[in-house]
C-alpha positions as CSV (number, residue, x, y, z in Angstrom):
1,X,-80.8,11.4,-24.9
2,X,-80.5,13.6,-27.8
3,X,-81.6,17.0,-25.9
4,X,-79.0,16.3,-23.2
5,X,-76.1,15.5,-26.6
6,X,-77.6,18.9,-27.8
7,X,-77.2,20.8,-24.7
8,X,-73.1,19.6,-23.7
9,X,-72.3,20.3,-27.4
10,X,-74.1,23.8,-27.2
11,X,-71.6,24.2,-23.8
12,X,-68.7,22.4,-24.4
13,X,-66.6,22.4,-20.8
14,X,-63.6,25.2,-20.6
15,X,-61.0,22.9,-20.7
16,X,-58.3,24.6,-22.3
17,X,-58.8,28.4,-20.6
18,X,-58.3,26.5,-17.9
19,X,-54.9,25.2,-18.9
20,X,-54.0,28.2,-20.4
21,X,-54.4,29.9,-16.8
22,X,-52.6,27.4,-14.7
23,X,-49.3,27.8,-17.2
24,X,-49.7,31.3,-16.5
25,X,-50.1,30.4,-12.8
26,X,-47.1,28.4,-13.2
27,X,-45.2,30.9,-14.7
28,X,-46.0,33.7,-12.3
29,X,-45.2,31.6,-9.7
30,X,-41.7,30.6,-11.3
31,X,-41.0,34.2,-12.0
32,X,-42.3,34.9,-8.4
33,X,-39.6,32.4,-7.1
34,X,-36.8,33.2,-8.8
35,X,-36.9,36.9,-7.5
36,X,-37.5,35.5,-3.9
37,X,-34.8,33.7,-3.8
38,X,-32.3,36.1,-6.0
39,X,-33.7,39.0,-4.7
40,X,-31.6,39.7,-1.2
41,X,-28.3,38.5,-3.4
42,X,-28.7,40.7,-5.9
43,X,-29.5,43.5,-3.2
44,X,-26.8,42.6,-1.2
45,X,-24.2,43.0,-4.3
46,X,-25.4,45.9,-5.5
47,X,-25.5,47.8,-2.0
48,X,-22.2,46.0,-1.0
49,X,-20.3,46.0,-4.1
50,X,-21.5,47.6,-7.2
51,X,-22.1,50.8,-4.8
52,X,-18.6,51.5,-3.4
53,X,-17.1,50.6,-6.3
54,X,-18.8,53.4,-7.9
55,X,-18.5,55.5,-5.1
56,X,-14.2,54.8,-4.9
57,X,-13.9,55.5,-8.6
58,X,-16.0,58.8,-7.7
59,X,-13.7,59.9,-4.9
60,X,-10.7,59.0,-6.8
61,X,-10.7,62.3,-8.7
62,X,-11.8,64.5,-5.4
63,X,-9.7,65.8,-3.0
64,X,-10.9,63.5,0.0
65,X,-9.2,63.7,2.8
66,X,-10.8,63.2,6.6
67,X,-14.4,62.7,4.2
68,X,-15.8,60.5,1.6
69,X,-18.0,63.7,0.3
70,X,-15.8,65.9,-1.3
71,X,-16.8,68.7,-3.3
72,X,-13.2,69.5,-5.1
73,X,-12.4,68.1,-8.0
74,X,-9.0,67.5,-9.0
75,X,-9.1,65.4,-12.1
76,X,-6.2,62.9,-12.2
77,X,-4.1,64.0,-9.3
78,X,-5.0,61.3,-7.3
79,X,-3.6,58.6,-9.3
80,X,-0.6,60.8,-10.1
81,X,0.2,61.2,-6.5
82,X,-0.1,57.5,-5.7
83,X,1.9,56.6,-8.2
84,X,4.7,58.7,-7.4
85,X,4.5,57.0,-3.9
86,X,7.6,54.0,-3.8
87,X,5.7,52.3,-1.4
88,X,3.0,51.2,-3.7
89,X,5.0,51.5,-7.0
90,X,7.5,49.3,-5.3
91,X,4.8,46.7,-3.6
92,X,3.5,46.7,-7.0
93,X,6.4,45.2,-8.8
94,X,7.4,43.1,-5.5
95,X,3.8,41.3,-6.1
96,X,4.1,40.8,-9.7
97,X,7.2,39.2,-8.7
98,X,5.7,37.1,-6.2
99,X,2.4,36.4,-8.3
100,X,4.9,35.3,-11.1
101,X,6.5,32.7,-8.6
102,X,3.3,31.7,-6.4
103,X,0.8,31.0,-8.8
104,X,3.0,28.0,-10.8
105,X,3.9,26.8,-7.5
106,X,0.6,26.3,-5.8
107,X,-0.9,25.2,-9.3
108,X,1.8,22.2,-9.3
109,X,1.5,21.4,-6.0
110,X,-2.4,20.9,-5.8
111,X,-2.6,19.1,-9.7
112,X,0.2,16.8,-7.5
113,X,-2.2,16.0,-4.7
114,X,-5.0,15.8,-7.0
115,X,-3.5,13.1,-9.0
116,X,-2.0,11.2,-5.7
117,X,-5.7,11.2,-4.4
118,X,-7.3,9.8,-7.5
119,X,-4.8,7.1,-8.0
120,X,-4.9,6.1,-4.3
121,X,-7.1,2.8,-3.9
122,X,-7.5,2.9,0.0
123,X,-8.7,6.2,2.4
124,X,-9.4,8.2,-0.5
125,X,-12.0,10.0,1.3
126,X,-10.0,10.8,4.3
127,X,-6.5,11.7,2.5
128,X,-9.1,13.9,0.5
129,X,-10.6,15.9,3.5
130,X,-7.3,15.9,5.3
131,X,-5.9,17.8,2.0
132,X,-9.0,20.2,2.0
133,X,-9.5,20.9,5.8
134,X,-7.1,24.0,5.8
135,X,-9.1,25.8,3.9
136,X,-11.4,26.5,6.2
137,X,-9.0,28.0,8.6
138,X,-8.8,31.3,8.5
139,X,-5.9,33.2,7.1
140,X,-6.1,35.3,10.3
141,X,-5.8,32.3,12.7
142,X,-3.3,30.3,10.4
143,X,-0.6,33.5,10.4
144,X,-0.5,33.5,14.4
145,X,0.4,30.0,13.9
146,X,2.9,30.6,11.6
147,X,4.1,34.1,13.5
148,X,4.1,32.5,17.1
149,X,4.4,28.8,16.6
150,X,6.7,27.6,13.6
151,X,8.5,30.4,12.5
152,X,8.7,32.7,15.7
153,X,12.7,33.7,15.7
154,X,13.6,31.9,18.5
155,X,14.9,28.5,19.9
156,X,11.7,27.6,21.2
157,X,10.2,27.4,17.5
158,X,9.2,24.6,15.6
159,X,11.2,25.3,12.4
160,X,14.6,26.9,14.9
161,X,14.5,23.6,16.9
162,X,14.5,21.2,13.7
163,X,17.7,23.5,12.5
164,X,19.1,23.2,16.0
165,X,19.5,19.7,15.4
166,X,21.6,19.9,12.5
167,X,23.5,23.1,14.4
168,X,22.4,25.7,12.5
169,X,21.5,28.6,14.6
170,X,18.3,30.1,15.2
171,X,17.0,32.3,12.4
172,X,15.0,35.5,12.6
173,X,12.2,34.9,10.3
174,X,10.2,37.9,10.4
175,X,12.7,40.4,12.4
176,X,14.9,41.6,9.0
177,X,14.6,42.0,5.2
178,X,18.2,40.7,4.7
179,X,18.4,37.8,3.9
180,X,14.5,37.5,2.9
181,X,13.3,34.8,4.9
182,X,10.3,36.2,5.6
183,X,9.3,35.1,1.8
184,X,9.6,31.4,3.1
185,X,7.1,32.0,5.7
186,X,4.5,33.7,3.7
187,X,4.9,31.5,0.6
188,X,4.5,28.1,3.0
189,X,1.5,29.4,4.5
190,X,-0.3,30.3,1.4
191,X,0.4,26.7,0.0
192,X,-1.0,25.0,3.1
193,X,-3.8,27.2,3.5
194,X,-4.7,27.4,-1.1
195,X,-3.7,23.7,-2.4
196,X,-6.5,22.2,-0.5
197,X,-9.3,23.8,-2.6
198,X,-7.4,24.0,-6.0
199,X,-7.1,20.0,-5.7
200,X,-10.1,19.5,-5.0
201,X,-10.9,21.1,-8.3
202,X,-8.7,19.5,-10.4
203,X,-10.2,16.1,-8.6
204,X,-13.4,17.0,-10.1
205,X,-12.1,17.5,-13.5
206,X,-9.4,14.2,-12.9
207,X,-13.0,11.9,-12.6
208,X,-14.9,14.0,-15.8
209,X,-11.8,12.7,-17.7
210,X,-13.2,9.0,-19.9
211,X,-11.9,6.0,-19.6
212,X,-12.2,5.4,-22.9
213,X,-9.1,8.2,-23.5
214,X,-6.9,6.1,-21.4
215,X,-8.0,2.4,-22.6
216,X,-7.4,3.6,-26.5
217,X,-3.8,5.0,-25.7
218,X,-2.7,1.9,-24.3
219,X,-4.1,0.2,-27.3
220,X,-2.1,2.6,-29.7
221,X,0.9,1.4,-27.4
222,X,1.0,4.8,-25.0
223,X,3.1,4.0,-21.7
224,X,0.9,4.6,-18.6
225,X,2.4,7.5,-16.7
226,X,4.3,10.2,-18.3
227,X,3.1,9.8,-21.6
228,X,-0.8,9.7,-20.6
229,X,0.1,12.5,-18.6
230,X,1.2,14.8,-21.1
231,X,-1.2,14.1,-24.4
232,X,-4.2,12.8,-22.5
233,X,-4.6,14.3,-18.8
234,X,-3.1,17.7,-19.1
235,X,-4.7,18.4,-22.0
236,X,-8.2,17.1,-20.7
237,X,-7.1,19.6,-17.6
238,X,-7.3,22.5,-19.5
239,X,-9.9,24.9,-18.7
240,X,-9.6,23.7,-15.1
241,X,-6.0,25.0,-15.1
242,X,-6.9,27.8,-17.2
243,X,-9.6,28.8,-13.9
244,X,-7.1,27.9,-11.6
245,X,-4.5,30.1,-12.6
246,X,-6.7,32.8,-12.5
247,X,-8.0,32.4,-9.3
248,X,-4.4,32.5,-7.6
249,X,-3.5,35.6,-9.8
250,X,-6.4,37.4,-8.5
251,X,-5.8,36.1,-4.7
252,X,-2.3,37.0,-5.2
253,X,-2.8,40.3,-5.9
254,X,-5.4,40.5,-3.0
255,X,-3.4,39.4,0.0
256,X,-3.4,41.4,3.1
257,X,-4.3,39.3,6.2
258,X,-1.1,37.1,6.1
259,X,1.2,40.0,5.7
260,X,-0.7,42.3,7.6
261,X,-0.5,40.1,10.5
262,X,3.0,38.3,9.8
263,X,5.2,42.2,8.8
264,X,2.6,44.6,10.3
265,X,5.3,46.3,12.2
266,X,7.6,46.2,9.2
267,X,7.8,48.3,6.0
268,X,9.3,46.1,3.6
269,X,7.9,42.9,1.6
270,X,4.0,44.8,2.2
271,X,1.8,43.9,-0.7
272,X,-0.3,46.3,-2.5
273,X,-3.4,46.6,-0.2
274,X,-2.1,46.9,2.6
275,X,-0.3,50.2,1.4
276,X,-3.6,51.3,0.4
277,X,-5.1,50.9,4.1
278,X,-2.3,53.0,5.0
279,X,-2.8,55.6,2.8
280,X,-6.9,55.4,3.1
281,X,-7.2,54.7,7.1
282,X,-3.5,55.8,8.0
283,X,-2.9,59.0,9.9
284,X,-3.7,61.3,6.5
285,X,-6.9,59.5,5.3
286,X,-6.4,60.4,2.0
287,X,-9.8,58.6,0.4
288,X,-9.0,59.9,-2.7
289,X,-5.4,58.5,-3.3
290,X,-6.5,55.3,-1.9
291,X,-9.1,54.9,-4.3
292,X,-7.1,55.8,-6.9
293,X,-4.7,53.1,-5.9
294,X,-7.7,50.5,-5.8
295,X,-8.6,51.7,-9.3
296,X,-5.0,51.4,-10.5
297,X,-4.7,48.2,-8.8
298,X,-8.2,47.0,-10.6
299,X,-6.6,47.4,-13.8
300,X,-3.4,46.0,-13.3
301,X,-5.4,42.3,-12.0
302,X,-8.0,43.0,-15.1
303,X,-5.4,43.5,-17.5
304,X,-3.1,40.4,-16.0
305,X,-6.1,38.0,-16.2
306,X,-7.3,39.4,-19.7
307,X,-3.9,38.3,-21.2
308,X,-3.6,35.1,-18.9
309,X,-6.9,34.2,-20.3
310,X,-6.2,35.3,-23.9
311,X,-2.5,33.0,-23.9
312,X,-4.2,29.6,-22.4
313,X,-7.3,30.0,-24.7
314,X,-10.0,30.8,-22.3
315,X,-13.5,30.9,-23.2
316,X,-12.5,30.1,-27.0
317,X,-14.6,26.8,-28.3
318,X,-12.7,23.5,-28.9
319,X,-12.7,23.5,-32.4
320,X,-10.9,27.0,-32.1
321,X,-8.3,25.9,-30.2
């Protein structure tokens, strides 16, 4: 009995090496994981995105025309030339314009359906996915409707033959600048086809909100609707509208299949991409001024969302606010 004490305590069993190597196995395997699964994604946007972006601000001070390897530099001629081009200049200011009316609009109109869908005590599910399920149509497909159903300039059309009824004649929609029209078609679709998935946002920040908030104001006497509304919800709504906001900036600034499908005959009302395709893939090819133009219009988005942000308080803690 005591020989076989003396011989266990003389080789006591590995017990903790052995730990210590499965955490390590554990680890490796964690670490092993996270790159599988990261890995192609982080490929993928650095091939796809990080890559051409560095490539266009590259080209932007070449001469590249009819090749994206140029070999002559030309400093800041580029962005000199584009900006002395009235097409850009002037989509430029007619999107900031349209940004400036568009983004309030849309943010309204989805906080609206948000709050009818939370309050609703019957279907909420299905008034919810009804709301949503234009955003998965594309903005492609949803223009043709728009172009050749509603809004297609003659009597035949949905909107023309609701007018007719009231005897107004048939508008051209798309066919002139004056009087813009063509403003009412664009601006509909982009609420149809955006409001879905900014609701669906503020719905998930409309159910974070506590009850508690709501049963303490109407103890302090607080009237259920307006009031709560403005010291209790909006406030709790912040950094979702604050992300909201700048999302549609961003998007607005980036439109191009609605327009490029609705006015791609036309040469007014074009936003700012779609001048750049025609100066980058157009009949000249000009890589280099169209990459300037992306550059330029980089900037201007950064710079909009930068002082967006900075005005509504974003990223700041709470107790800075």
């Amino acid at each position: 009995m005591s020989t076989t004490t003396e011989i266990d305590l003389a080789n006591p069993a590995p017990a903790k090496p052995a730990k210590a190597r499965s955490r390590r196995g554990l680890r490796a395997n964690a670490t092993l994981n996270f790159w599988l699964f990261t890995g192609p994604f982080l490929i993928g946007l650095i091939v796809f995105v990080f890559v051409p972006m560095g490539w266009s601000i590259y080209l932007s001070f070449f001469e590249a025309r009819f090749t994206v390897s140029p070999s002559s530099f030309i400093g800041f001629d580029n962005y000199k030339a584009i900006l002395d081009n009235p097409d850009f200049t002037g989509s430029l200011v007619t999107f900031t314009v349209f940004a400036a009316f568009i983004v309030p609009t849309t943010w309204a109109l989805s906080l609206g359906l948000a709050l009818l869908v939370h309050r609703i005590r019957f279907m909420k599910a299905f008034f919810r996915s009804v709301f949503f399920l234009p955003t998965a149509v594309s903005y492609v497909a949803a223009a043709l409707i728009w172009k050749m159903s509603i809004f297609n300039g003659v009597r035949f059309g949905m909107a023309n033959t609701i007018l007719s009824w009231f005897g107004v004649e048939n508008v051209a929609w798309l066919a002139n600048p004056d009087p813009p029209w063509y403003w009412l078609v664009i601006v509909t679709l982009r609420l149809w086809l955006q409001a879905g998935f900014y609701m669906i946002l503020f719905l998930a920040a409309l159910q974070n909100i506590p009850a508690e908030l709501y049963e303490a104001a109407a103890i302090d006497g607080a009237k259920p609707g307006w009031q709560t509304f403005r010291y209790i919800t909006l406030p709790q709504l912040r950094a979702t509208s604050t992300a909201v906001i700048l999302l549609l900036l961003i998007a607005a600034y980036q439109a191009f299949d609605e327009f490029w499908n609705l006015l791609s005959k036309a040469t007014w009302g074009q936003p700012p991409l779609v001048e750049l395709y025609k100066t980058a893939l157009g009949e000249n090819q000009d890589y280099g001024q169209g990459s300037a133009g992306a550059v330029i219009l980089t900037l201007l988005i950064l710079v909009i969302t930068l002082f967006q942000g900075r005005i509504m308080g974003f990223g700041r803690g709470e107790e800075s606010k």
